[in-house]
C-alpha positions in Angstrom: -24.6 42.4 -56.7 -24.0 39.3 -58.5 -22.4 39.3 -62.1 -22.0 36.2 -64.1 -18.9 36.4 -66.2 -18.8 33.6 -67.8 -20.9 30.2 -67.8 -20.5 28.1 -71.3 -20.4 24.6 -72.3 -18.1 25.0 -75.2 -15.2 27.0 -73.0 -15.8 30.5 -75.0 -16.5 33.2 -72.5 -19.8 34.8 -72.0 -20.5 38.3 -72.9 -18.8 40.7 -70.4 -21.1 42.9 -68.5 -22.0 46.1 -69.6 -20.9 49.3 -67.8 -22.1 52.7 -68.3 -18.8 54.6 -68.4 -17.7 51.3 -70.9 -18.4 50.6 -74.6 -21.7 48.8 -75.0 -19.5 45.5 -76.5 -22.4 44.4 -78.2 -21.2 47.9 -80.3 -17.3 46.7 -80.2 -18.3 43.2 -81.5 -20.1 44.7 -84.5 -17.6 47.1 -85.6 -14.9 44.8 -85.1 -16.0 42.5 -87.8 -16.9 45.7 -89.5 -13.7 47.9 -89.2 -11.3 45.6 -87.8 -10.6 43.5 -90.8 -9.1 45.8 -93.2 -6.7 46.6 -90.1 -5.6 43.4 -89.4 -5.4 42.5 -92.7 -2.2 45.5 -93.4 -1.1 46.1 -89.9 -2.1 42.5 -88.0 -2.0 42.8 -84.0 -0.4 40.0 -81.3 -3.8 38.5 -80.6 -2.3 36.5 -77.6 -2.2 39.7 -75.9 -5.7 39.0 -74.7 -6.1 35.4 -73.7 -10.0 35.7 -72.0 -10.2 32.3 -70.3 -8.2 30.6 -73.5 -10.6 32.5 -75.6 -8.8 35.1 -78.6 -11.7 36.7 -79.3 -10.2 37.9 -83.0 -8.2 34.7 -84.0 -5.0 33.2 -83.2 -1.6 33.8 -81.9 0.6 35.5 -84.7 4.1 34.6 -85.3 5.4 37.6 -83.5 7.7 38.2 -87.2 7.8 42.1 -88.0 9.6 41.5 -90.8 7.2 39.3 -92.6 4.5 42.0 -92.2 3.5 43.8 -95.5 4.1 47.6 -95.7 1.6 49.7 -93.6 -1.2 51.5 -96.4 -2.2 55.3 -95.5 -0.2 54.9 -92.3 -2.1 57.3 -89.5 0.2 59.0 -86.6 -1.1 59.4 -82.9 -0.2 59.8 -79.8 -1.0 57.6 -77.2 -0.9 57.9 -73.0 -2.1 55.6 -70.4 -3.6 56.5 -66.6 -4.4 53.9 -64.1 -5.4 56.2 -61.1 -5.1 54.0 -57.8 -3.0 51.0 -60.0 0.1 49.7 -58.9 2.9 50.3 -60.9 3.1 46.9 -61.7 -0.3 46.0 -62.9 0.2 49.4 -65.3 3.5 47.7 -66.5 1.3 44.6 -67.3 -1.8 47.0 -69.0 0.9 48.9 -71.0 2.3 45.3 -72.4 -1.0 44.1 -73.2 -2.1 47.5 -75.6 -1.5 47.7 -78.9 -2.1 51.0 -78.8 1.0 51.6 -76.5 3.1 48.5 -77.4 2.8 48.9 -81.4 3.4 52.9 -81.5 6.4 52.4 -83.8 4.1 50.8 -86.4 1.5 53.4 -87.3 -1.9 51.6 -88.4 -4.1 52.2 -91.6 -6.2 55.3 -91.6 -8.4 56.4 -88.9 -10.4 53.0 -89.9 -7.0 51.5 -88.5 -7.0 53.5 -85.5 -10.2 53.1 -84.0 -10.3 49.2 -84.9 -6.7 49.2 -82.9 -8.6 51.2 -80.1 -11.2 48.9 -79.9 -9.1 45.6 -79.6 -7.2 47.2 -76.9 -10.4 47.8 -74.7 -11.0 44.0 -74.9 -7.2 43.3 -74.2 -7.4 45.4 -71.4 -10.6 44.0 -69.7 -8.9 40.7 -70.4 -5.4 41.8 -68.5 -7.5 43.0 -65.7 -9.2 39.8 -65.4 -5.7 38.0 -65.4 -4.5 40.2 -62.9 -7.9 39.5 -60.0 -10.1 42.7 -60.9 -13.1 41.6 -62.4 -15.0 45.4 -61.9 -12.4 47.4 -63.2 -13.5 49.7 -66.1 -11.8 51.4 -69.1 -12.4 54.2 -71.1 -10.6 55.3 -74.5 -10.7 58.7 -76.0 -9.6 59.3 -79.3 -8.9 63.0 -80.7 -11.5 63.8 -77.4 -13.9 61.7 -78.5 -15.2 58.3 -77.0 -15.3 55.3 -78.9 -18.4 55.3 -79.9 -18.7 59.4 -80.9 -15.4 58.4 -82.7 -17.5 55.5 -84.7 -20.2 57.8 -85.8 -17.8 60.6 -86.8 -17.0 61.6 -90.7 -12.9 62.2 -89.7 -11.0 62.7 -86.8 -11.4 66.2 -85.3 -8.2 68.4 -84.2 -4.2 68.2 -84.9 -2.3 65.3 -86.1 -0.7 63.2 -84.8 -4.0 62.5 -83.1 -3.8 62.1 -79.5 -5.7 59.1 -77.6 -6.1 58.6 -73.8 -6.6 55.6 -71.9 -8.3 55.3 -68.5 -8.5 52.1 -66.5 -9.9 52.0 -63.3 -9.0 48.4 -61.6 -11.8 48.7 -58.8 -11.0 46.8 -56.1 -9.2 42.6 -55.8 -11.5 40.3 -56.3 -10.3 36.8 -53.9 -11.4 33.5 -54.4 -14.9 32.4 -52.8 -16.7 29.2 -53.4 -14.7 26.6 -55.3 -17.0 23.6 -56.8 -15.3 21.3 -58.8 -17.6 18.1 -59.5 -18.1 15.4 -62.0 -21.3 13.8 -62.6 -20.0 10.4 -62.5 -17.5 8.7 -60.1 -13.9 8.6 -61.5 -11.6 5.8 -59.5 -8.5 8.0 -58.1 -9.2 11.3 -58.9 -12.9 12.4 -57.7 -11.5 12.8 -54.6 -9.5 15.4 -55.7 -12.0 17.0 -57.7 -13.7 18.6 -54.3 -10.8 19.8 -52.9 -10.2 22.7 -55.1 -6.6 23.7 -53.5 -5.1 21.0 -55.2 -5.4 22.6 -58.5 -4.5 25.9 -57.1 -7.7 27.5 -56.0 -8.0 28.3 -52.4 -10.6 30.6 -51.0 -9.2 34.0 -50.2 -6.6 34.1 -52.6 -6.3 36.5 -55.3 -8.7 35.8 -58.2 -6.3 35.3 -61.2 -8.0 34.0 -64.6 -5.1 32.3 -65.1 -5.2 30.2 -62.2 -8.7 28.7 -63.3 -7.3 27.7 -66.7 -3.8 26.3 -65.1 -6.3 24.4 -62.9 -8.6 23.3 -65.8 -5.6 21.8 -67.4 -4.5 19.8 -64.4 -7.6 18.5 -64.0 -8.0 17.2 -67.8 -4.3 16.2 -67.2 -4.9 14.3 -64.2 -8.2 12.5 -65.7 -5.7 11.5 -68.9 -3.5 10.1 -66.7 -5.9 8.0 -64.9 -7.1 6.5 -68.4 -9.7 8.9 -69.9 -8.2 10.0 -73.1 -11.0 12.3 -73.9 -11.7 14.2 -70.6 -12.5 17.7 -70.9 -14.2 20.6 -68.8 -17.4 21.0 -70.1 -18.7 23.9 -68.4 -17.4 26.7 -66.5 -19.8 29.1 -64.6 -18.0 31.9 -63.1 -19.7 34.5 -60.6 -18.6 38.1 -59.5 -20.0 39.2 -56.4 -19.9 42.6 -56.3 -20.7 42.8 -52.5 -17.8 41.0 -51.3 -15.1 41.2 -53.8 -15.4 37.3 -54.3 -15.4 34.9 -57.7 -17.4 31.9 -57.2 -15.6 29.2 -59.8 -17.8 26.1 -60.5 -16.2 23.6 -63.0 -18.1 20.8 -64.3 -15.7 17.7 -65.3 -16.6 15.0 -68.1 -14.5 12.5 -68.1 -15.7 10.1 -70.6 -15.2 6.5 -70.9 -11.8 5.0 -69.7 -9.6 2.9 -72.2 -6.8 0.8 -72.6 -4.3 0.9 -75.7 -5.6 -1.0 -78.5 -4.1 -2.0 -81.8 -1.0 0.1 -83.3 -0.9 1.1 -87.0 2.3 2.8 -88.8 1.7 5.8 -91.5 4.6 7.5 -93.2 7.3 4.8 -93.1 8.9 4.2 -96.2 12.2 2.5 -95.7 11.8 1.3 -91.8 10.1 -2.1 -91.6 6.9 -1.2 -89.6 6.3 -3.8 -87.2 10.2 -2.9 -86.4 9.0 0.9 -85.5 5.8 -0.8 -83.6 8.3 -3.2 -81.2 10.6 0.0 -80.6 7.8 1.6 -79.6 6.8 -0.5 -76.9 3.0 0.6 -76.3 1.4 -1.9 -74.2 -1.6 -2.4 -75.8 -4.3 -3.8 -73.5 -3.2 -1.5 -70.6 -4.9 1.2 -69.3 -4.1 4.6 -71.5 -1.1 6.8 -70.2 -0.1 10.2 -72.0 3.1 9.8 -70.1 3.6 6.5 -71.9 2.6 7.9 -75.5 5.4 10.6 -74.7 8.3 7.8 -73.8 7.4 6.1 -76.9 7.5 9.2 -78.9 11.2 10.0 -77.3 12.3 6.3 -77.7 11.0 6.5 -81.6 13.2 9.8 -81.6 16.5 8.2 -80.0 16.9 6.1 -83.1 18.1 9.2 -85.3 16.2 8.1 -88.2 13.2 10.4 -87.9 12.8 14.1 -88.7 9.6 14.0 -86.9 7.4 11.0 -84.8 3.6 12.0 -83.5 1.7 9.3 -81.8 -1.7 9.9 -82.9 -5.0 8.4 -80.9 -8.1 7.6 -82.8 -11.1 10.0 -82.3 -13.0 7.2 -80.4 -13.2 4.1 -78.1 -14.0 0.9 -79.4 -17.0 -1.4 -78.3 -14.3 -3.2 -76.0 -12.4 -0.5 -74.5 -9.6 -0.5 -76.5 -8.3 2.8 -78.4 -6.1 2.8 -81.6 -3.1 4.7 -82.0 -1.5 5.7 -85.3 2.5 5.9 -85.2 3.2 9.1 -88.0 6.6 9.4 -89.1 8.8 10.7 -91.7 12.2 9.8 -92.1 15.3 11.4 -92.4 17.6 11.6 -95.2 19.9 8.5 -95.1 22.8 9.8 -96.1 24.8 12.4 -93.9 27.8 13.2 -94.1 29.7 15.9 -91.3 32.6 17.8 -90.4 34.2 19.1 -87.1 36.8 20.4 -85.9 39.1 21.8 -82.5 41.9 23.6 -81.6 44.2 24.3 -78.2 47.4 26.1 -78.1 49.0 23.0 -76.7 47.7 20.4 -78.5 47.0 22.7 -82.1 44.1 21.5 -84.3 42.8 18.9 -84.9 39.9 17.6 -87.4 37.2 14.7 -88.2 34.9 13.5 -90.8 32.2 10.9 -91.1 29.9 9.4 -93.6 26.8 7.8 -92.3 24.4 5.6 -93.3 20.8 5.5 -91.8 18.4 2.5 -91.8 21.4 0.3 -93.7 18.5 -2.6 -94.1 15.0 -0.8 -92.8 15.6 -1.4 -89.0 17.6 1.4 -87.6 20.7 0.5 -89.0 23.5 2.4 -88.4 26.7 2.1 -91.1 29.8 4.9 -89.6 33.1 5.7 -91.4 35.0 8.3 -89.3 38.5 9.8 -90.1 40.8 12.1 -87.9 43.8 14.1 -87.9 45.2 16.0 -85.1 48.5 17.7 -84.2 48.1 19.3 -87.2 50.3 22.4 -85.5 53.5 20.2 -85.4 55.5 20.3 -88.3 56.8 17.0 -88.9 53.5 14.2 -90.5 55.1 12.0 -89.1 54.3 13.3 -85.4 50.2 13.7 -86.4 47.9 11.6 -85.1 45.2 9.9 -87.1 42.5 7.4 -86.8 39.9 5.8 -89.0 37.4 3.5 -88.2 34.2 1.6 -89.9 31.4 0.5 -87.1 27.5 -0.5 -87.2 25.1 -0.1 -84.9 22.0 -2.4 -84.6 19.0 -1.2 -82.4 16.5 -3.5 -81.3 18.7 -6.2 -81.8 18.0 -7.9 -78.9 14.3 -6.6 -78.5 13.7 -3.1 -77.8 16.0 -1.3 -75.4 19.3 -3.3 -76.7 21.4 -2.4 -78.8 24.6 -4.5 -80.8 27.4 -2.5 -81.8 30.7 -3.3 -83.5 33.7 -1.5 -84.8 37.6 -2.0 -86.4 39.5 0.8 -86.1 43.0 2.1 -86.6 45.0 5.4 -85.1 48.4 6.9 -84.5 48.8 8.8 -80.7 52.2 10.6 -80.9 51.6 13.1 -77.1 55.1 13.7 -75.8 55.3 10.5 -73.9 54.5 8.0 -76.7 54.2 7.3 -79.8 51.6 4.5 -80.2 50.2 2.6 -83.4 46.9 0.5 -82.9 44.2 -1.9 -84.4 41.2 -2.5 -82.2 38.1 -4.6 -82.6 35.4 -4.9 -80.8 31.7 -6.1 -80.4 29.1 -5.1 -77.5 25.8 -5.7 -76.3 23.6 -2.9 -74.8 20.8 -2.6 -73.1 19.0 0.7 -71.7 17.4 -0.7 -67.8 15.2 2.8 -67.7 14.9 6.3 -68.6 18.8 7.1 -66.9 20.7 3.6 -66.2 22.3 1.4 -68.8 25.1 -1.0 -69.3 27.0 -2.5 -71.9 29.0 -5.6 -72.0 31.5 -7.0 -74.7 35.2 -7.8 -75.9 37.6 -6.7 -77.8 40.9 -7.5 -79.3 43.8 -5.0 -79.5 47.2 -4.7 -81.1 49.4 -2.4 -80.3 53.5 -1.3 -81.4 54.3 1.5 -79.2 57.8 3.5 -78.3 58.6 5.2 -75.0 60.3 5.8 -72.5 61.2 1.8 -72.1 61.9 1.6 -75.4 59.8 0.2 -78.6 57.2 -3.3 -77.4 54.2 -4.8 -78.9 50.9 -5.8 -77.0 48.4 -8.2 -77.8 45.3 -7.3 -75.6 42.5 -9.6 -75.3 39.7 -8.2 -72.9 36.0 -8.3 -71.6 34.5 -5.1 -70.9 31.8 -3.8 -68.9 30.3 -0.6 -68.4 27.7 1.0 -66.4 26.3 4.4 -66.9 23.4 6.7 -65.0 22.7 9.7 -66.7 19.9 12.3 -65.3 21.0 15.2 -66.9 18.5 17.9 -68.4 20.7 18.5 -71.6 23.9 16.3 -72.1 25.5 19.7 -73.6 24.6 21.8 -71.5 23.5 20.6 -68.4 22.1 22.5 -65.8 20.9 19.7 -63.4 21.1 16.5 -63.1 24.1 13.4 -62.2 26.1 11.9 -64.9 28.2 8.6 -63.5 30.4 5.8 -65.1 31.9 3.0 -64.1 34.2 0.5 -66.6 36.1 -2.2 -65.9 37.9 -5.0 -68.0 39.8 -7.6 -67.0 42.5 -8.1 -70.1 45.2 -10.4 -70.9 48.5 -9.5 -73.2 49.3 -12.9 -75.1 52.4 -11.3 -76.1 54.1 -10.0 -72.9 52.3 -13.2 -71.1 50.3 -10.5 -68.4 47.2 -10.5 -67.0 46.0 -7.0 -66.0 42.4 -5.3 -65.0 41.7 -1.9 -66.0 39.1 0.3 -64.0 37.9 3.6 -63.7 35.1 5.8 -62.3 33.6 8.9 -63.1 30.5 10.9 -61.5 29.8 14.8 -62.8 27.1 16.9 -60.8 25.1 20.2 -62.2 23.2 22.3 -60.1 21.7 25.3 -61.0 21.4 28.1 -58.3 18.3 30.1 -59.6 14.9 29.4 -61.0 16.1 30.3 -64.8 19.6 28.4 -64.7 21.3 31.6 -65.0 23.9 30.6 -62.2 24.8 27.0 -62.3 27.4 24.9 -60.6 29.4 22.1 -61.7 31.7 19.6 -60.4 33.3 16.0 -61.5 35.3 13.5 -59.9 36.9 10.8 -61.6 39.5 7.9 -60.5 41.0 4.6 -62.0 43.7 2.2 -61.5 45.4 -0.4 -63.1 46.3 -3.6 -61.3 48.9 -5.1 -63.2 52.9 -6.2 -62.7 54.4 -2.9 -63.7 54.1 0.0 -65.7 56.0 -0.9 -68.4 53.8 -4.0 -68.8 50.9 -1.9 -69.8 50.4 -0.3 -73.3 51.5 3.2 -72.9 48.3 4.6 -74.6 45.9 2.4 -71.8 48.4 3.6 -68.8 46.8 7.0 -67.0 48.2 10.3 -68.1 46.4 13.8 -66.9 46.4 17.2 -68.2 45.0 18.5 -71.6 41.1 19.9 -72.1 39.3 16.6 -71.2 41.4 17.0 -67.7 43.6 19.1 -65.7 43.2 22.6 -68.2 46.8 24.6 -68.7 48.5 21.8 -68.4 49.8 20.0 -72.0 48.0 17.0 -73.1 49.1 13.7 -71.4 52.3 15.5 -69.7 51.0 15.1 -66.4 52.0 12.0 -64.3 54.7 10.0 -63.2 58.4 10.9 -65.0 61.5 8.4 -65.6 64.6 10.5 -67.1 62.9 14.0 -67.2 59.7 12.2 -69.6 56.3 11.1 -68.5 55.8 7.2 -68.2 51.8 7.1 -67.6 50.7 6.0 -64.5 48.8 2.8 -62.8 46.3 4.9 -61.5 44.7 8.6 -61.3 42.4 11.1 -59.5 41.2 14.4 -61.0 38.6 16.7 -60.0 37.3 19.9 -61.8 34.7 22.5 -60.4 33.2 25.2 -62.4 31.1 28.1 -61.8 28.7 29.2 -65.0 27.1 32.5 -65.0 24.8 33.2 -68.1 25.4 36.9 -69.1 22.7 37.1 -71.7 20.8 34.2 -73.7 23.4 34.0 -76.0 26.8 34.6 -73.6 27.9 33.0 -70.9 31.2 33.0 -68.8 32.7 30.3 -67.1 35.4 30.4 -64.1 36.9 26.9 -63.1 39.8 25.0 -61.7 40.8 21.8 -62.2 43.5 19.6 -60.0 44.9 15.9 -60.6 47.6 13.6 -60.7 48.6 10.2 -62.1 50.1 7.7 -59.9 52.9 4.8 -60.5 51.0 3.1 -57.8 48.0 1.0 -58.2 46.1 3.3 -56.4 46.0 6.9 -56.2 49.2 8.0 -54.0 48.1 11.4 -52.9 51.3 12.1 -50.8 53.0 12.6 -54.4 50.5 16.3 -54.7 48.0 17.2 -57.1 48.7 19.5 -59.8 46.2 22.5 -60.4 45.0 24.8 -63.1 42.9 27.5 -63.1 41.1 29.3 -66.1 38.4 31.2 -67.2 36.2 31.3 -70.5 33.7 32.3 -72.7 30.0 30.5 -73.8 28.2 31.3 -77.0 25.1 29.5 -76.9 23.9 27.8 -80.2 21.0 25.6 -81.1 23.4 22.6 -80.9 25.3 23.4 -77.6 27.6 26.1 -76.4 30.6 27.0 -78.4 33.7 26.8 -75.5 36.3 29.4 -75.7 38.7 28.4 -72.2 42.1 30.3 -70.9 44.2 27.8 -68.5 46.9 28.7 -66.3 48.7 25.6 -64.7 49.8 26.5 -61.5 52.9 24.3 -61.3 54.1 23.5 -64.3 57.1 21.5 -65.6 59.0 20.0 -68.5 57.0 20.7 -71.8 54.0 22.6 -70.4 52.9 25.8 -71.4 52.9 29.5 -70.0 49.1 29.2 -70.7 46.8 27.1 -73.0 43.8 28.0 -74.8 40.8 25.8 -75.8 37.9 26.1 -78.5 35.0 23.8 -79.2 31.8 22.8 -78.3 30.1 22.1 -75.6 31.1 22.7 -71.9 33.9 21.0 -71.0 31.9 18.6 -68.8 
């Protein structure tokens, strides 16, 4: 026996077939419209529970908000049990989900209007869950107060004791599997017909289990892959599915319209109101006269988004082709506020607290502008002012400067560094050209001039630093604050030449960090970084105490105190010509919002221009704490240094956010 289950031209299912120990649906329809609405209106159901071939046959998804639901009128108790004689325990876990009678228990509907209309959505949701789950001759049967739906329909009031009880019954019937698979077109579409009659590549293969949901995931590949090739408006237009009773086989035909190809044609801007337009349509970068690409709509929407001066960006196409081909695109924006100011702030045991502020200007002149004055304080735990450290600094930031991809940045800034070691006073300028070469490499290249008047361990000298810097960086990350996989690798050198000590010097440094998560959901994820510089110049002493290398603190070796690991002249640290550290971590995500960290963390700086391992590596080992918030994980770390000397601690303790690489 052959039953058609659905064959449309719009994508709404056709009307299920009728069974004699099932509600005639015609029935259900009626009285849905009928007795359903006042229900919905005071006690609204999760109308995604039955998804029918992307069909919700009684409106869209709800929030899924309890709270925002009114107060239930006449609420009506029941009972409510569910039997699925010959189901697996699973596929009854997955009907149990998708009834409202079952899953809403704790919130009673209206009346026995309420109750019935609930009774009745669940035997569509049911069907519907079947038909997810491969049985397409499964039938279901609900009782209410002894009565079948329809008897229940026709009766006055509700016969027996309260709460009333209602029984569900779902047979599954046997697995339906795959059988034919026709996927066609009526035209020929240039790299993708071919794959239109091989129905395994969108996931149907002949013999395998008959899930609805695999037709729609292979409906949306298809219109996906037919966007991709250039047909904006491609779209299934219609779907005949057969159940053949006999065999236990669905027949799937698809029938694929792909419309006309286009290319990108003119870009318009709505919604800007201080950003320059033609600025917004050059960041963009849509290449109008090339052949359409959803993939390059969505890089132009993330590029539009990287500039910081949008609350929201949608790239809209025009509802049809032009006469040559060619199809508009709208750019919809709205801007943020321009103004922002912010606060943060940290604290470790060894290094006490520490906090910043900035004011910010967006769009300084209606091209992505970016005007920052930032202030900090740390040390605040010592007790002396005159042992905090502080810095200010004023920069701008110029996107597009160059054309789109570059950026021109510049800043003057002043600070005080008093670690043990040092104490350091500075004024740096600078100016750099940048420029992002794809989705994860860029570089950036430019100077700057640096004065410094510094005391240590050789006594008190002033630098004058005049360098050219260069810096690469590839970054594949998933979520630079969280990363679960992904590389993130830098390389920086600059050559630099003190005018007042008379040296030339080069500075370098490397550093790669690797994420990989161990299970499908990222629960388990490891993490590792290396990182390694040296500094090729006369002597130690010729070099600025705050550019020498000096490990330990939270950036580096944890447990250790900050910048107290290295080489030592009389008992102090001097700072090193070179360095190697390497940290490994092991993240565990308890719960969506907890996570715990363990990690250890070794390295040593070097008087040598090049990492002298024969001196050791230090090593500390920790464990901590992640609270996961919308803007990264709040880091809570305990540190034990495992060979500590002069000035470090028993333990150190670290707060802030983000992981700690």
């Amino acid at each position: 026996m052959l039953v058609r289950i659905c064959e449309t031209s719009d994508l709404r299912p056709c009307a299920l077939r009728r069974h004699p120990e099932r509600l005639p649906l015609r029935l259900a329809y009626r009285v849905s419209v009928l007795a359903l609405a006042a229900a919905l209106v005071v006690a609204p159901g999760r109308a995604d529970a039955l998804d029918l071939f992307g069909w919700l046959p009684f409106g869209s998804k709800s929030s899924g908000k309890e709270d925002d639901q009114p107060a239930v009128v006449d609420p009506f108790p029941y009972t409510a049990r569910l039997d699925v004689p010959g189901g697996s325990p699973g596929l009854k876990d997955a009907l149990t989900a998708s009834s409202e009678l079952l899953s809403q228990r704790d919130r009673l509907p209206s009346g026995e209007a309420g109750l019935i209309a609930r009774a009745i959505s669940d035997f569509e949701r049911l069907i519907g869950r079947l038909y997810v789950e491969g049985f397409y001759a499964g039938t279901v049967t609900i009782r209410v107060a002894g009565l079948d739906l329809q008897q229940a329909l026709g009766a006055a009031s509700l016969p027996g004791p309260r709460p009333v009880p209602v029984t569900i019954s779902v047979d599954p019937g046997p697995l339906f599997s795959f059988g034919n698979i026709d996927i066609s077109s009526s035209e020929d579409i240039p790299g993708v017909s071919g794959r239109l009659s091989e129905g395994a590549s969108y996931g149907l293969v002949p013999g395998e289990t008959a899930n609805s949901q695999k037709i729609l995931q292979a409906e949306r590949a298809i219109v996906s892959d037919l966007k991709a090739a250039g047909y904006p408006f491609a779209r299934i237009s219609r779907r005949e599915i057969v159940a053949d009773h006999d065999t236990n086989r669905l027949d799937v035909r698809l029938a694929v319209a792909a419309g006309r190809a286009a290319r990108f044609g003119a870009v318009s801007v709505s919604g800007a109101e201080v950003t320059d337009p033609d600025f917004i349509v050059t960041q963009a970068m849509l290449p109008v006269g090339e052949a359409y690409s959803p993939a390059k709509l969505n890089r132009a929407t993330e590029r539009l988004n990287d500039l910081g001066i949008f609350s929201s960006v949608r790239i809209v196409p025009a509802d049809s082709i032009g006469p040559d081909g060619l199809l508009p695109v709208t750019i919809e924006v709205s801007e943020r506020k321009r103004n922002v100011i912010g606060v943060g702030a940290n604290w470790s045991s060894s290094e006490g607290f520490g906090a910043e502020s900035y004011w910010r200007r967006r769009n300084l002149f209606g091209r992505g502008e970016l005007l920052s004055i930032e202030g900090s304080v740390g040390r605040i735990a010592d007790n002396s002012l005159s042992d905090l450290e502080y810095s200010a600094r004023i920069a701008l930031e110029k996107p597009g400067a160059f054309g789109p991809q570059t950026r021109f940045t510049t800043s003057l800034g002043a600070k005080q560094e008093v670690p043990d070691a040092y104490r350091s006073r500075s004024i740096t300028a600078d100016a750099f050209y940048e420029r992002d070469v794809n989705d994860s490499l860029s570089f950036k290249l430019g100077g700057e001039v640096q004065y410094a008047d510094e005391n240590d361990v050789f006594g008190n000298q002033t630098y004058l630093l005049t360098g050219v810097i260069g810096q690469v960086n590839y970054d594949t990350r998933d979520d630079p604050l969280n990363p679960t996989k992904g590389i993130n690798a830098l390389v920086f050198a600059e050559p630099a030449y003190d005018a007042r000590g008379g040296n030339a010097m080069l500075f370098t440094r490397g550093q790669i960090s690797a994420y990989q998560a161990l299970d499908e959901a990222a629960r388990f994820v490891l993490a590792g970084r290396l990182g390694a510089g040296s500094i090729i110049a006369p002597s130690v002493r010729d070099i600025p105490a705050a550019r020498r290398f000096f490990s330990g603190g939270g950036g580096s070796i944890r447990g250790y105190a900050y910048r107290n690991v290295g080489p030592r002249r009389n008992g102090e640290v001097t700072g090193g010509r070179s360095f190697f550290e390497a940290s490994g971590e092991i993240r565990v995500k308890a719960t969506d919002t907890i996570g715990v960290v363990g990690f250890v963390d070794a390295g040593n700086s070097f008087d040598a221009m090049y990492p002298d391992f024969s001196q050791g590596l230090k090593v500390g080992v920790g464990a901590g704490l992640r609270y996961f918030t919308p803007v990264g994980p709040l880091r809570f770390d305990f540190a034990v240094p495992l060979d500590p000397e002069k000035d470090d601690p028993d333990f150190a303790i670290y707060v802030g956010l983000s992981q700690a690489f």
